[in-house]
N, C-alpha and C positions, 0 to 999 in steps of 0.2 A: 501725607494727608490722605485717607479715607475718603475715597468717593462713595456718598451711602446715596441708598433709593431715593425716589421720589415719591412722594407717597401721591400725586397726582393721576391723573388718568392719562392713558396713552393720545387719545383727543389733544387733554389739555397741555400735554406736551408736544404735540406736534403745531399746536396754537402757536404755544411759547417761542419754536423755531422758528420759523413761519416769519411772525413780526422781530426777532433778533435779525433776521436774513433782510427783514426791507429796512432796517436800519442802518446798514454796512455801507452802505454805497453812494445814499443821497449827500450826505456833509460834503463830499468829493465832486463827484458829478454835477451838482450847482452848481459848484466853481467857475468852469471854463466859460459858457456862455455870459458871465456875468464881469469876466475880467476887465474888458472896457470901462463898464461904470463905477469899477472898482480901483482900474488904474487912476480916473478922471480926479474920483473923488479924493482919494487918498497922494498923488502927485507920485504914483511910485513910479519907476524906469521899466523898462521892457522885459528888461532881465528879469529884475525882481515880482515883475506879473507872473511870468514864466514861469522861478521858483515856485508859486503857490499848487501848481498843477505837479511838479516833482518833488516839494516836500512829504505829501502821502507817502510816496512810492519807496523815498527813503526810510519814513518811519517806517512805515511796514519792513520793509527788508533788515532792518536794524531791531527792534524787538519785538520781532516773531522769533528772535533769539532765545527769548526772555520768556514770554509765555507760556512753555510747558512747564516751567518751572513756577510760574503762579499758578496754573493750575492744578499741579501737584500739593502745594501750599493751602489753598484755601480751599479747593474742592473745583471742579468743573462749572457747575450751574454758577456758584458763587462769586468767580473769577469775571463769569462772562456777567452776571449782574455791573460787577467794579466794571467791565470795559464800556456798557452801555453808560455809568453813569460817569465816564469821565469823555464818553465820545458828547452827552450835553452839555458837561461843562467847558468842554471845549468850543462847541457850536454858541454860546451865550459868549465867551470869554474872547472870539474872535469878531465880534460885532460891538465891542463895547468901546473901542478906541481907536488909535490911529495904527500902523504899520505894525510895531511892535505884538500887538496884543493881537493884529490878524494872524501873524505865522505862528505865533505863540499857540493861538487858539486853533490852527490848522495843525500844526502839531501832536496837540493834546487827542484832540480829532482821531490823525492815525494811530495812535496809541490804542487808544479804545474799542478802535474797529478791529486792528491786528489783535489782542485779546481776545474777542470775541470769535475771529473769523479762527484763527487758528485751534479756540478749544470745542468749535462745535463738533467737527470731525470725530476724538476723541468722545466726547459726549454721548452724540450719535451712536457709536460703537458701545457704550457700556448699557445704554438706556433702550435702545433698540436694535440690538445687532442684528435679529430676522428680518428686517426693513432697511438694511442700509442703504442698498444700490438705490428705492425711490425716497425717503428721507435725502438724500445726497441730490438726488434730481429733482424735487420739488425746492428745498432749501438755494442751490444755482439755480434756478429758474427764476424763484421771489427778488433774489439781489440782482441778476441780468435786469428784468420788467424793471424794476423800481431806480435802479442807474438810469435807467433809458427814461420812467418817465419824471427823474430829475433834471437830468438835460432839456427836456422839452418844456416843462414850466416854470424853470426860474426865471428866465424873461420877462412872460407873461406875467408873474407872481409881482416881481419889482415894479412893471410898468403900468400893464391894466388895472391893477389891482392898487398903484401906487404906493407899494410898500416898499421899493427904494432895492438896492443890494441888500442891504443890513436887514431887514425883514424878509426876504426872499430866503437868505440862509436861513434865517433864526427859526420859520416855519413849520420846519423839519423839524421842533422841538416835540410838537405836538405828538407826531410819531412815535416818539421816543418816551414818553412819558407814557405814553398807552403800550408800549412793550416789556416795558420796568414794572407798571403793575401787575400785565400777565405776568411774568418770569416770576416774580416775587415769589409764589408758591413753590416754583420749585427748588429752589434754596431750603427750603425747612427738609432736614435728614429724616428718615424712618429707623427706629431702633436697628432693625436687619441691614446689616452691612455685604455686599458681596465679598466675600471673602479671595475669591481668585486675582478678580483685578486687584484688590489691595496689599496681595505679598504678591502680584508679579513684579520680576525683576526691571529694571531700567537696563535697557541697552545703549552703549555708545554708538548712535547712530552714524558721529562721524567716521567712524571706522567702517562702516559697512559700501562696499562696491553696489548691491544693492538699493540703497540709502541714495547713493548720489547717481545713481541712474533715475530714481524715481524723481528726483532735486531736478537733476538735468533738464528732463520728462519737460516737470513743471516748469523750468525756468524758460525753456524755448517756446513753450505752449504763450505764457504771460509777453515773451518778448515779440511773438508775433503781433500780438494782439493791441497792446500799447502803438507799437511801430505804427500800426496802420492805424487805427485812430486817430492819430496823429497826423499822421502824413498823406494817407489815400483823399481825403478832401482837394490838398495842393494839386495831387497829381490830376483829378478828374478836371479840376478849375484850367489848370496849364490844357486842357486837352479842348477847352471851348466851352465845358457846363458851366452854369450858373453857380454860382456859389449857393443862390438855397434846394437845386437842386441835387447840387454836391453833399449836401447838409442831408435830405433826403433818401440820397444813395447809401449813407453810413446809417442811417435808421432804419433800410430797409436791412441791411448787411446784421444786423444789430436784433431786428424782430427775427429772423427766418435762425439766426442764432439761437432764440429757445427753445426751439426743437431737440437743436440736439443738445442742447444743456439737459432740457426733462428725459428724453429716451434715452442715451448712454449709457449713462449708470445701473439705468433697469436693463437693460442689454447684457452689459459687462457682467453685473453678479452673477449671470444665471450659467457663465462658463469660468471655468478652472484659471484658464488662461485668458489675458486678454490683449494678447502679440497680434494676433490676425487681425482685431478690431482696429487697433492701432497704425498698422500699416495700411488698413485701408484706407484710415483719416488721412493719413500722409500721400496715399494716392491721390484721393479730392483734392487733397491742399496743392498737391502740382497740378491738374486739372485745372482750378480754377484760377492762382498763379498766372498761371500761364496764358488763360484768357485773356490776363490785361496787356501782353503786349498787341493784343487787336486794334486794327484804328478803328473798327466798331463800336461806339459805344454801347448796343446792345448785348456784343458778347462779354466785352466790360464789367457790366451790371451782374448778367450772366455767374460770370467766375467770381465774382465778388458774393454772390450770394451765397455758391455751392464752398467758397471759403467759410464764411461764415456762418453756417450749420458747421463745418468741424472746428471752427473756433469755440462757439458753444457746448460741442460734444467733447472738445478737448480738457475744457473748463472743469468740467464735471467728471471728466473720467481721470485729471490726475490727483481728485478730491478721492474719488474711490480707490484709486490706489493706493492712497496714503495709508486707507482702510485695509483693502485685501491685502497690501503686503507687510502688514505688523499683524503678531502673535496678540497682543496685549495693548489695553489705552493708555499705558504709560509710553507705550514705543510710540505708540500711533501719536499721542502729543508731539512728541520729541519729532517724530519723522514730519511731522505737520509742518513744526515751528522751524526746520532744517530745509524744507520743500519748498516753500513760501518764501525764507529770508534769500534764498535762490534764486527766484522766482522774481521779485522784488527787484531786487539787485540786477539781472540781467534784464527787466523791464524797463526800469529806469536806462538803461546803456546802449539797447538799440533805436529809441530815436534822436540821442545823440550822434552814435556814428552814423547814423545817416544822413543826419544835418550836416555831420561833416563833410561826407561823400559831396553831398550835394552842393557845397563851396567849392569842393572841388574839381568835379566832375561837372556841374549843370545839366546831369540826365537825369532824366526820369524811368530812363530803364534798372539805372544802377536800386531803386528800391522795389521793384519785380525778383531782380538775382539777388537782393540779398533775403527778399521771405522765400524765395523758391530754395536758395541754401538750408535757411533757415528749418525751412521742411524737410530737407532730408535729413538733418541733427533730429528734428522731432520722431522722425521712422528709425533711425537709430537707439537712440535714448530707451524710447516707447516701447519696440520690441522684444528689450531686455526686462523693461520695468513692469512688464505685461507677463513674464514666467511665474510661473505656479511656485515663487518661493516667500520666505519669511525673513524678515530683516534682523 
């Protein structure tokens, strides 16, 4: 398939990005604060609560498979149009019934978003390649902001507002309908086709040592990140905080993160390489690490925070890799949908074993050694996927 121009203004495509990017996140991120009135209502088991927060994680990891391959098929913009309109039909479709039709509909959900998310990348690249590193940093910055303030008002939305779990999600529609009709334009082809992107070659990205350091890159970047979301709440609460200032500590962790979501990427492009940038994150990441074994909880907060800027910066810089290290938007798809189902995959599986750990073990150190591990696999990964080469 032919990826042809846009015949829109550069404005009105960075509009179009903009609100595709605060679309990704909120279907997901309402979730979790809501599972209570969602277990109550619905009579589901703990387990099956649990599922609803790791069935994203698998669909994402499962087709982002599949995604370059749609977006080769029907065009880029037009791909991500179908992801935005099956991530609303999911968001209606999982409020309309009982159990069934919720995962069904959360489901549908991660389908939508993983389309979307995987072919902006490639997009980005054919439509603005002079602009990639701050397109890449504005675009993470919208979907950070707008996770974070879906977590904060879906409560409020269900309760003060009395519009229940099933209106809290559905809310989100409104969003989504206002980013459908921006994009709409740019779907419409302009006679003038680029001719380079559409005879370059496809590479087998699974063959490339390249390829799966940048996969790695990303998959230890996302495993961090899940991990402690997850679990750093437990650990601050085990240590005497409050639970809603535990609640507090991950918001803070979470804002001081868009920092380096937005500067990264504008950092990264403007050098050849970006091994040194990388190994520096991985220096922070053991800095701050390593704060948490303080019985301070001021230095605590501390290393949580200086983590959290290179969570942010990491977010965004293995988006730009995806970028700097493909010749062409057909590789750059493929390496995308290859980075991600990685990413995904090893997301979902460290706050598993950590739960494990913690059955077994009942420390709370053992989740410090295993992101401080984890940190070193990211300086490893990163400094290879950070060479000045081409996949």
């Amino acid at each position: 398939m032919v990826n042809r121009l846009p015949q829109t203004q550069p404005s009105h495509l960075l509009l179009g990005i903009i609100l595709v990017a605060a679309t990704l996140r909120p279907s997901i991120t309402t979730v979790g604060p809501l599972i209570p009135m969602i277990r109550a209502d619905l009579g589901l088991s703990n387990g099956l609560a649990g599922f609803l927060t790791t069935l994203p994680l698998i669909t994402f990891a499962t087709f982002s498979l599949f995604s370059a391959s749609i977006g080769r098929r029907m065009g880029y913009a037009r791909a991500i149009l179908l992801g935005m309109i099956i991530i609303a039909i999911g968001i209606l479709v999982r409020v309309t019934g009982g159990p069934f039709l919720l995962f069904l509909g959360t489901g549908l959900t991660g389908i939508g978003i993983v389309i979307c998310n995987v072919l902006l990348i490639p997009l980005v690249k054919v439509r603005m390649p002079e602009k990639v590193g701050k397109i890449t940093g504005i675009y993470a910055t919208v979907m950070t902001l707008v996770a974070a303030i879906g977590s904060a008002v879906s409560v409020p939305l269900a309760v003060d507002f009395s519009l229940g779990w099933r209106g809290s999600l559905v809310a989100w529609i409104v969003l989504l309908v206002v980013a459908i009709v921006i994009w709409l334009p740019q779907v419409k082809p302009q006679k003038t086709v680029n001719p380079i992107q559409s005879n370059s070659p496809i590479v087998n990205v699974w063959k490339s040592k390249l390829a799966w350091q940048v996969s790695l890159f990303m998959g230890v970047q996302s495993l961090l990140f899940f991990t402690l979301i997850t679990w750093l709440p437990d650990l601050f609460i085990s240590r005497g905080v409050t639970p809603v200032n535990a609640g507090l500590i991950i918001s803070l962790m979470q804002l001081v993160a868009l920092i380096g979501t937005f500067l990264a990427p504008i950092i990264a492009v403007r050098s050849r390489e970006q091994s040194q940038m990388i190994l520096v994150l991985g220096g922070c990441y053991l800095v701050g690490y390593g704060l948490l074994f303080s019985p301070a909880i001021v230095w605590n907060i501390a290393g949580i925070s200086l983590a959290g800027l290179c969570m942010g910066a990491s977010l965004s810089m293995a988006y730009t890799l995806i970028t700097l290290r493909t010749a062409n938007d057909r590789t750059t798809a493929a390496l995308s949908g290859m980075a991600q189902s990685t990413g995904y995959y090893l997301a979902a599986l460290g706050p598993v074993l950590f739960g494990m750990a913690m059955d077994q073990w009942q420390n709370w150190d053992h989740l410090i050694y295993l992101v401080l591990i984890t940190s070193l696999f990211f300086g490893g990964f990163g400094y290879f996927a950070g060479k000045n080469k081409k996949v």
